[in-house]
Backbone as ProteinMPNN parsed JSONL, in Angstrom:
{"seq_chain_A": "XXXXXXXXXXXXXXXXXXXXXXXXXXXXXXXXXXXXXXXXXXXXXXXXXXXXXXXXXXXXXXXXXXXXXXXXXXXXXXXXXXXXXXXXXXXXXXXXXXXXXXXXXXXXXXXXXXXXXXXXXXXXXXXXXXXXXXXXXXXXXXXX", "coords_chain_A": {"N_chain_A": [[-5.557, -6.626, 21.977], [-7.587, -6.908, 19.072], [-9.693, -8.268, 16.868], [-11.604, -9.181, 13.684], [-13.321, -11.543, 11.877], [-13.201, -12.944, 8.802], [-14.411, -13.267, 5.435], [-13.074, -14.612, 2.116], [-13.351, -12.676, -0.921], [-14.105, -11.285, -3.491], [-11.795, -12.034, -6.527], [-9.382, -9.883, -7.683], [-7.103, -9.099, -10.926], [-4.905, -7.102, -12.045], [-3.114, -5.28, -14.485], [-0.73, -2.644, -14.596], [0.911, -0.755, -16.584], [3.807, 0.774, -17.732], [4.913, 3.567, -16.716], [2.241, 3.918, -15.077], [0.605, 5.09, -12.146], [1.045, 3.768, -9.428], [-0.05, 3.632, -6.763], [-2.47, 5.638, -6.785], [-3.97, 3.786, -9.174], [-4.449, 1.378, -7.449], [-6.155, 2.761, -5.152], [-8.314, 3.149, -7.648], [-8.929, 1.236, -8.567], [-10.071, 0.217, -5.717], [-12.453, 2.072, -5.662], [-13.59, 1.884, -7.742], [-14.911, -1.0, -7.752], [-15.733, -0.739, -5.365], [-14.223, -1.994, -3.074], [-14.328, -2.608, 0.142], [-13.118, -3.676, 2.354], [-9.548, -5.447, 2.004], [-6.841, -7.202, 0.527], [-3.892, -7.073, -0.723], [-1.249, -8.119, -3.413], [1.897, -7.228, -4.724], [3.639, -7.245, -7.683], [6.082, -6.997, -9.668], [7.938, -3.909, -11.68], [9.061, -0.711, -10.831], [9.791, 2.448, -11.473], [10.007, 4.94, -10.047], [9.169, 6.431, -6.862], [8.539, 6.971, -3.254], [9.353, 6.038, -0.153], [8.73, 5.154, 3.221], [11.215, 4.114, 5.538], [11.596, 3.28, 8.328], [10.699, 5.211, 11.812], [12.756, 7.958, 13.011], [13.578, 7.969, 15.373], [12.432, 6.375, 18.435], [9.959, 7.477, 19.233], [6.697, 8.659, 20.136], [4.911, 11.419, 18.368], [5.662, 9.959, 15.454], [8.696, 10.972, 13.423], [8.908, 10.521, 9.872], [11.551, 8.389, 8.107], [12.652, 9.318, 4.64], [12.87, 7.809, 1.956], [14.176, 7.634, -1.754], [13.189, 6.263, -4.796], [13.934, 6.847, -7.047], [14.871, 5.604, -9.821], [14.352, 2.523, -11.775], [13.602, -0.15, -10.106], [12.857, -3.875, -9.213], [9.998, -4.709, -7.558], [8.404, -5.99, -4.863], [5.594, -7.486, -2.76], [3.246, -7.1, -0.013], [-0.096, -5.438, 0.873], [-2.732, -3.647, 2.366], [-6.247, -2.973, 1.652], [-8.52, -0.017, 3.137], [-10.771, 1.993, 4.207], [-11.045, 5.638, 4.733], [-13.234, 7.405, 6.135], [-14.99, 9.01, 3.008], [-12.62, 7.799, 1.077], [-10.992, 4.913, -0.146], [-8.249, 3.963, 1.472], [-4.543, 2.971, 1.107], [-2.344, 0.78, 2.515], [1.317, -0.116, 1.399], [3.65, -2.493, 2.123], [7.24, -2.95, 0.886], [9.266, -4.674, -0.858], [12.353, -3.181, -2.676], [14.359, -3.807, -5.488], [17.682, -2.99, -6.464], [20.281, -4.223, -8.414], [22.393, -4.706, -6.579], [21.285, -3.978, -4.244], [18.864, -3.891, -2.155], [16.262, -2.401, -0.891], [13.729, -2.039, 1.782], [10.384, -0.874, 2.818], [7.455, 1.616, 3.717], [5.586, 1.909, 0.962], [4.766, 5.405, -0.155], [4.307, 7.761, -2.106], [4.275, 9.041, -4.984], [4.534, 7.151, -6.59], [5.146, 4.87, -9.49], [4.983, 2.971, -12.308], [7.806, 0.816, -13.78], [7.539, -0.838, -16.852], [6.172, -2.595, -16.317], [3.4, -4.006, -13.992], [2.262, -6.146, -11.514], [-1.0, -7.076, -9.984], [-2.832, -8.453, -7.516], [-5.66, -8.524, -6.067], [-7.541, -9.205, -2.966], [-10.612, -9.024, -1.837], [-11.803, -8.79, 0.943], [-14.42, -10.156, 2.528], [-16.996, -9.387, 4.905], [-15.926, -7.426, 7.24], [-15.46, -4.696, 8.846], [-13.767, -2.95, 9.133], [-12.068, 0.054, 9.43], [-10.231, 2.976, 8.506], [-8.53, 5.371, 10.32], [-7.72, 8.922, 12.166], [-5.147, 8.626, 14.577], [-4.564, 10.419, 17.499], [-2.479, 10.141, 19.341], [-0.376, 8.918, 17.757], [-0.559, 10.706, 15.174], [-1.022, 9.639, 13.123], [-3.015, 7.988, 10.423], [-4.239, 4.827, 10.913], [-5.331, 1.511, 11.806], [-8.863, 0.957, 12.546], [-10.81, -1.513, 14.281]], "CA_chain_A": [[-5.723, -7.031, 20.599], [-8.878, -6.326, 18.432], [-9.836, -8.618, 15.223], [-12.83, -9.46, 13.234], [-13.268, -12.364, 11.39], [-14.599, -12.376, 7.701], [-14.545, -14.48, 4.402], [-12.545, -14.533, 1.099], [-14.43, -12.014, -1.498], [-13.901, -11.39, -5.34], [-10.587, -11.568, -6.337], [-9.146, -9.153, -9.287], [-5.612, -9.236, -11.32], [-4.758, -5.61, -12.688], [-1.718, -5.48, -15.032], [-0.472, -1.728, -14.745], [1.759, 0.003, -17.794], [4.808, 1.326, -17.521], [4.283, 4.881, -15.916], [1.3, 4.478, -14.457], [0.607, 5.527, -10.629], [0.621, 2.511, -8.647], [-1.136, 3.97, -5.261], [-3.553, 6.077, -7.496], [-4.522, 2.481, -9.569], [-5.13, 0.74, -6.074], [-7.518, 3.659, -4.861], [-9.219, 3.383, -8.242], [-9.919, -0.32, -8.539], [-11.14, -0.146, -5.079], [-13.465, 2.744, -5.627], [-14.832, 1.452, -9.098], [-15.537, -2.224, -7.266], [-16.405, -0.748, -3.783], [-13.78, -2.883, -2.124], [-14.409, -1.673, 1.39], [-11.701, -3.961, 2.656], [-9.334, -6.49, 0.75], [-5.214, -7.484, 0.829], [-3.321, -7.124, -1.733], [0.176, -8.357, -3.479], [2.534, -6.487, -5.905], [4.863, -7.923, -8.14], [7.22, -6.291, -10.886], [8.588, -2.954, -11.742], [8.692, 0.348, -10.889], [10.923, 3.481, -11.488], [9.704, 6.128, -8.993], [8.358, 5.596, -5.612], [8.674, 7.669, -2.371], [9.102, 5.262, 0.815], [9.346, 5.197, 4.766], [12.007, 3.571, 6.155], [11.237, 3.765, 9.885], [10.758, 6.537, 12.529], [14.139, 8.785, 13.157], [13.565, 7.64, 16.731], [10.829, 5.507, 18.72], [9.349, 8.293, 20.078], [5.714, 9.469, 19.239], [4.704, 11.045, 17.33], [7.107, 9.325, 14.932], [9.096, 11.449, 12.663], [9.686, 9.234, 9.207], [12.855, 9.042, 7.616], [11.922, 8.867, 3.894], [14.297, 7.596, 0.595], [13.349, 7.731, -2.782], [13.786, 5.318, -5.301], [14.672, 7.437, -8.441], [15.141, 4.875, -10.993], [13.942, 1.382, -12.049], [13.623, -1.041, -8.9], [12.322, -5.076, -8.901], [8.989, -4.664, -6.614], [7.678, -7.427, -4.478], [5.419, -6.915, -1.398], [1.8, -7.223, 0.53], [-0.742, -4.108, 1.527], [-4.033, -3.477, 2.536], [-7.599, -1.796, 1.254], [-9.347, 0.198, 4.041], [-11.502, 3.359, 4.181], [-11.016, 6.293, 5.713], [-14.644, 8.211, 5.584], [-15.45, 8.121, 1.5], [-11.97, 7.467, 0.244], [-9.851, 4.144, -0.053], [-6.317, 4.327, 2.175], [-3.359, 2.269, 0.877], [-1.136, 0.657, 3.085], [2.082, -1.09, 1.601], [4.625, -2.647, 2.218], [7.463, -3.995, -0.571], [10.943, -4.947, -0.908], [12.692, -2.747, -3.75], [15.45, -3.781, -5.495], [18.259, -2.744, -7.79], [21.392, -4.817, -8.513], [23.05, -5.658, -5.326], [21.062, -3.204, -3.436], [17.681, -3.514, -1.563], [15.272, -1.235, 0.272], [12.184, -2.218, 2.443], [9.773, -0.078, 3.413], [5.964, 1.471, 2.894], [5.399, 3.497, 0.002], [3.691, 6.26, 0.07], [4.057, 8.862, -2.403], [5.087, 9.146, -6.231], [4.658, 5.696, -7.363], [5.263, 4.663, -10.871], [5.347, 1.616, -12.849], [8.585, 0.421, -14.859], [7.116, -1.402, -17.838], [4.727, -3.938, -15.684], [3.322, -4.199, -12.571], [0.915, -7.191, -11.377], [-1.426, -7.047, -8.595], [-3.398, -9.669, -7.271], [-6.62, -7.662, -4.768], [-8.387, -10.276, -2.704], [-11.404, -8.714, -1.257], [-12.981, -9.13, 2.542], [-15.898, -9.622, 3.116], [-17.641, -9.306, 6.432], [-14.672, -7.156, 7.547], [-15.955, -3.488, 9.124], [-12.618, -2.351, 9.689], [-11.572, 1.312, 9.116], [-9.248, 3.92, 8.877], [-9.166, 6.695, 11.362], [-6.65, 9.378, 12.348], [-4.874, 8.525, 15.976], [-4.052, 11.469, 17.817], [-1.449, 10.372, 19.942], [0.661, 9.312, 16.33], [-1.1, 11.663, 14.335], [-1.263, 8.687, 11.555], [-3.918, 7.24, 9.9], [-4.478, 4.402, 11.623], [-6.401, 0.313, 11.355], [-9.559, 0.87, 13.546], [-11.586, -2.631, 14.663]], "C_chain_A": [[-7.206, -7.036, 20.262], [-8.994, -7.067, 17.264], [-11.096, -9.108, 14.988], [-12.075, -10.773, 12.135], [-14.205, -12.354, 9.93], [-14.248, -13.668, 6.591], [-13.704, -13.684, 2.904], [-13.691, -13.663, 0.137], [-14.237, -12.499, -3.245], [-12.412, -11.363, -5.307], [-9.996, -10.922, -8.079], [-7.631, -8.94, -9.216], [-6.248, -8.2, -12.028], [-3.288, -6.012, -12.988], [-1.585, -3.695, -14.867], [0.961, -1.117, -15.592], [2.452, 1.018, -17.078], [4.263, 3.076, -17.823], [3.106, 5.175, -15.697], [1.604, 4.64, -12.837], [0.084, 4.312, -10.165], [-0.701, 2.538, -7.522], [-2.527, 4.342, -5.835], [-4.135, 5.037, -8.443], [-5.411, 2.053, -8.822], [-6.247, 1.494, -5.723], [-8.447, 3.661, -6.054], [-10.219, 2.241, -8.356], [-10.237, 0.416, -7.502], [-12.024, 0.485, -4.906], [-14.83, 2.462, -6.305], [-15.494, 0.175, -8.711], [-15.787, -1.993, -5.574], [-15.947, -1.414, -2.848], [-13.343, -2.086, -0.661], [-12.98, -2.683, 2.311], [-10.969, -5.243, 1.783], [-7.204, -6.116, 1.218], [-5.244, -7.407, -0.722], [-1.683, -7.236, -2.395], [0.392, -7.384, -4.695], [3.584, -7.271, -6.194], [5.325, -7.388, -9.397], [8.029, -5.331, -10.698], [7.943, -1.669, -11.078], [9.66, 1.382, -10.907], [10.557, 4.648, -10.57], [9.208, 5.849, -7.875], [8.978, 6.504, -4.005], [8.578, 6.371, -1.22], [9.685, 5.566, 2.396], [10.075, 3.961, 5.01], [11.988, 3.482, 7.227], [10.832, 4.868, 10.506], [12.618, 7.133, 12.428], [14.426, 7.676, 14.477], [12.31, 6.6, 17.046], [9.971, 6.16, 19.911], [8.0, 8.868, 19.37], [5.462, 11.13, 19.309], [6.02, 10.676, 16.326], [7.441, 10.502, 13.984], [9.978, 10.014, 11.041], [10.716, 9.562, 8.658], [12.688, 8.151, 5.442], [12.974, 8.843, 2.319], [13.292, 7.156, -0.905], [14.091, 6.924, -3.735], [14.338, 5.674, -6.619], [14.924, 6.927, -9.095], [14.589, 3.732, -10.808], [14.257, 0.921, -10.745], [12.802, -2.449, -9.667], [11.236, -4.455, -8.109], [8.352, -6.179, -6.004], [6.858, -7.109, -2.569], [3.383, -7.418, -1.397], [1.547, -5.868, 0.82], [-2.265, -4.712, 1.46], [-4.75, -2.614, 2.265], [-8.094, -1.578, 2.566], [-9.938, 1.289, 3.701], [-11.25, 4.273, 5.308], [-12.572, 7.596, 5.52], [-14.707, 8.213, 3.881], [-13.509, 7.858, 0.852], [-11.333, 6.014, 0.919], [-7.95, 4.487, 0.36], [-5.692, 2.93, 1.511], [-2.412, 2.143, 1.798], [-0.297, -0.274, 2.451], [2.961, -1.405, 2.157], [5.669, -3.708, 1.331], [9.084, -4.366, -0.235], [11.036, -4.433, -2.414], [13.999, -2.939, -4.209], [16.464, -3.36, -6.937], [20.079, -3.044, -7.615], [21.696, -5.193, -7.282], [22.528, -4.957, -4.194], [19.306, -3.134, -2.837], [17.078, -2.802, -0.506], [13.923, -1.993, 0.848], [11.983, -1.332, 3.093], [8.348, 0.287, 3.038], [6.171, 2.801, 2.277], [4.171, 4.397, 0.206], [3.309, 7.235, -1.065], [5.155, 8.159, -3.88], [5.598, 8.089, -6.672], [4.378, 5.426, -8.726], [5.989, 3.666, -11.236], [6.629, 1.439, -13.639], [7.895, -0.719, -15.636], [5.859, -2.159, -17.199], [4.706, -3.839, -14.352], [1.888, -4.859, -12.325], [0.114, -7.15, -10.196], [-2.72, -7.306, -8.796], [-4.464, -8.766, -5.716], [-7.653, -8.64, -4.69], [-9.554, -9.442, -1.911], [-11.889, -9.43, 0.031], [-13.489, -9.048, 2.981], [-16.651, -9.984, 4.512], [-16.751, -9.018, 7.333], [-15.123, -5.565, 7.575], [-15.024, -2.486, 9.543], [-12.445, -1.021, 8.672], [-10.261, 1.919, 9.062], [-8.767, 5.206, 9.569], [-7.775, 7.469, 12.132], [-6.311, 9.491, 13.843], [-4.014, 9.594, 16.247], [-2.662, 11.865, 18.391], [-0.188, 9.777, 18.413], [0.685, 10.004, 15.604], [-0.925, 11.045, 12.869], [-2.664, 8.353, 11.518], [-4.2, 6.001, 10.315], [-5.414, 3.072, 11.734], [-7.03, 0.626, 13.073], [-10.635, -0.486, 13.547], [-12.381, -1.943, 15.209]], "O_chain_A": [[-8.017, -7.168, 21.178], [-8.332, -6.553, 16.363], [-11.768, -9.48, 15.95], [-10.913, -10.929, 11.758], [-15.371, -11.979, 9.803], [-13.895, -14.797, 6.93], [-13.735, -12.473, 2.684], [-14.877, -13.899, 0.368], [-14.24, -13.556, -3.877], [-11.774, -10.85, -4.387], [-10.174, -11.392, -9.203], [-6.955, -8.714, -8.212], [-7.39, -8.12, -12.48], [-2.501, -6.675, -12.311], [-2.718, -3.265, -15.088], [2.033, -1.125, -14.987], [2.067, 1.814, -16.221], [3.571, 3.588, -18.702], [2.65, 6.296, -15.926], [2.698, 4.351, -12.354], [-1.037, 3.864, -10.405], [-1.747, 1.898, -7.416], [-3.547, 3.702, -5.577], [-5.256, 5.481, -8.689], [-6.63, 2.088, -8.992], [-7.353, 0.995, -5.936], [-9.537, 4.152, -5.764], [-11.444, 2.135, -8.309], [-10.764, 1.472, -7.852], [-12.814, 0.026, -4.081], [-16.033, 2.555, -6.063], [-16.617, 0.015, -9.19], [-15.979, -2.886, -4.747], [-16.621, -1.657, -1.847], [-12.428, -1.296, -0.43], [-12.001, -2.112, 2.79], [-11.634, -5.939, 1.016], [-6.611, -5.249, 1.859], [-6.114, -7.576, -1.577], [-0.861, -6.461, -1.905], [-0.464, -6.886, -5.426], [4.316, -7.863, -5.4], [4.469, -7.509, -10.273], [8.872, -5.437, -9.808], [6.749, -1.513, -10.824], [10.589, 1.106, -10.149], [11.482, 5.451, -10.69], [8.664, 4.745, -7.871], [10.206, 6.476, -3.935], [7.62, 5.628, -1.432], [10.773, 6.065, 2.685], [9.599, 2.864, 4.716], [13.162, 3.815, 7.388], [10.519, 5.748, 9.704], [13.48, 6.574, 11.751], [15.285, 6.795, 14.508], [11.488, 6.149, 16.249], [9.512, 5.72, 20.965], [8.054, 9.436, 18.279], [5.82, 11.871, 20.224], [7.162, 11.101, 16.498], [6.441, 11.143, 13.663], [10.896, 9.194, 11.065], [11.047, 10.743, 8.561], [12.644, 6.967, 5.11], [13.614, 9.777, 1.835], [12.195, 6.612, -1.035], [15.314, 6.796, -3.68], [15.099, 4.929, -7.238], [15.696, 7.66, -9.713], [14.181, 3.585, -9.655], [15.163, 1.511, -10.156], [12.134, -2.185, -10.666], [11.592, -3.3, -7.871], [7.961, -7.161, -6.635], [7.416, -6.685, -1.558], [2.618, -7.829, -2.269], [2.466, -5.073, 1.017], [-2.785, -5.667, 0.883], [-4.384, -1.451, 2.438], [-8.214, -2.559, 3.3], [-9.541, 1.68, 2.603], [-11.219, 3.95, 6.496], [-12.601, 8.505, 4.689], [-14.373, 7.11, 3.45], [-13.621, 7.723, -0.366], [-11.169, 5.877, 2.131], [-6.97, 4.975, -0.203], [-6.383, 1.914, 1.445], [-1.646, 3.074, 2.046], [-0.696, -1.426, 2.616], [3.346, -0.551, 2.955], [5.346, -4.861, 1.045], [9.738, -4.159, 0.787], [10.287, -4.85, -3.297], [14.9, -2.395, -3.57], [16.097, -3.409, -8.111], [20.894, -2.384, -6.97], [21.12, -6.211, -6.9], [23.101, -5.145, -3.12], [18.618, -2.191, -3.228], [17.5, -2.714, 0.647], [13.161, -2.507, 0.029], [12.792, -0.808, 3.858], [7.809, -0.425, 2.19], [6.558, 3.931, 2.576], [3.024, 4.17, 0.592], [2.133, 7.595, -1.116], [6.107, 7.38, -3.941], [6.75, 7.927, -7.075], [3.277, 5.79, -9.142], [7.119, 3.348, -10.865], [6.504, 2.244, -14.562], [7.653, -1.689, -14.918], [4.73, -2.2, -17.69], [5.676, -3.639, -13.622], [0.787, -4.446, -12.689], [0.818, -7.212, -9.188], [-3.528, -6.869, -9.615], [-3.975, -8.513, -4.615], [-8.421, -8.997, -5.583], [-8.962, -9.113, -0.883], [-12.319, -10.583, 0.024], [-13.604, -8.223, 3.887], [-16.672, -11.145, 4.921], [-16.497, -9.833, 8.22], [-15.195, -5.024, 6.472], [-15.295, -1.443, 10.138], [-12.632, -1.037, 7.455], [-9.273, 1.373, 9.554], [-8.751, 6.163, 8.795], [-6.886, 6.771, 12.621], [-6.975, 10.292, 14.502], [-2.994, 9.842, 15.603], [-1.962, 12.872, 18.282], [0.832, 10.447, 18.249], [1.768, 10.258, 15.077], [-0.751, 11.645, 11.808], [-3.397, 8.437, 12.504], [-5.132, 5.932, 9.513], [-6.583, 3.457, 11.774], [-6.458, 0.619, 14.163], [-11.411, -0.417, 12.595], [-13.356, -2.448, 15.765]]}, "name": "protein", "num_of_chains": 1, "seq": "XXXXXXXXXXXXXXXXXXXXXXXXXXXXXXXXXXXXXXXXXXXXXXXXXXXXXXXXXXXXXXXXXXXXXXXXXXXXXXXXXXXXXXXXXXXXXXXXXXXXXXXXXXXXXXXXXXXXXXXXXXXXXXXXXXXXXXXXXXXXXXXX"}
């Protein structure tokens, strides 16, 4: 195990409008405020959204197995700001739901707001942690 220890930073509430890009938001705040690392919650809607559901297997490199949310969902979930050389990486993870039916998993791809979406980005500061691509998963990767 590997951790650094750091301190509470700025903290910023973003409201995001129905069909905007959730992931592409996150990477913008943290470009335009330089948040080199920072947590962050989500809470509302969204109608589009690409997500992993696990590996196939638990064999590396993992193969993911990946479901799409195609219509309005509830959103509720934690992720993290890191860097991977100059850009901001997104990791979440949410619980999506619709009527009697929920999904967990991390999104990744083709995220879009239904009407509102709130998110609460706490910044961390004195926190040198990266993002860096591991060979033997061939993911992206939290480097201490």
């Amino acid at each position: 195990m590997k951790y650094q220890i750091g301190r509470p930073g700025r903290i910023i509430v973003a409201r995001f409008e129905d069909h905007e890009d959730v992931l592409g938001n996150l990477v913008s705040i943290a470009k335009n405020e330089n948040i080199r690392a920072g947590v962050f919650y989500l809470v509302g809607g969204m109608r589009e959204g690409r997500i992993v559901v696990g590996p196939e297997t638990d064999e590396l490199p993992p193969k993911p197995v990946w479901k799409a949310l195609g219509e309005s969902h509830e959103v509720t979930g934690l992720g993290t700001i890191f860097w991977q050389k100059d850009e901001p990486r997104i990791h979440f993870h949410g619980a999506f739901g619709k009527k009697d039916m929920v999904k967990v998993g991390c999104l990744r791809e083709n995220s879009e707001t239904f009407l509102v979406l709130e998110a609460v980005i706490i910044e961390m500061e004195g926190i040198t942690a990266i993002r860096e691509l591991d060979p033997v998963s061939g993911m992206v990767l939290l480097k201490l």
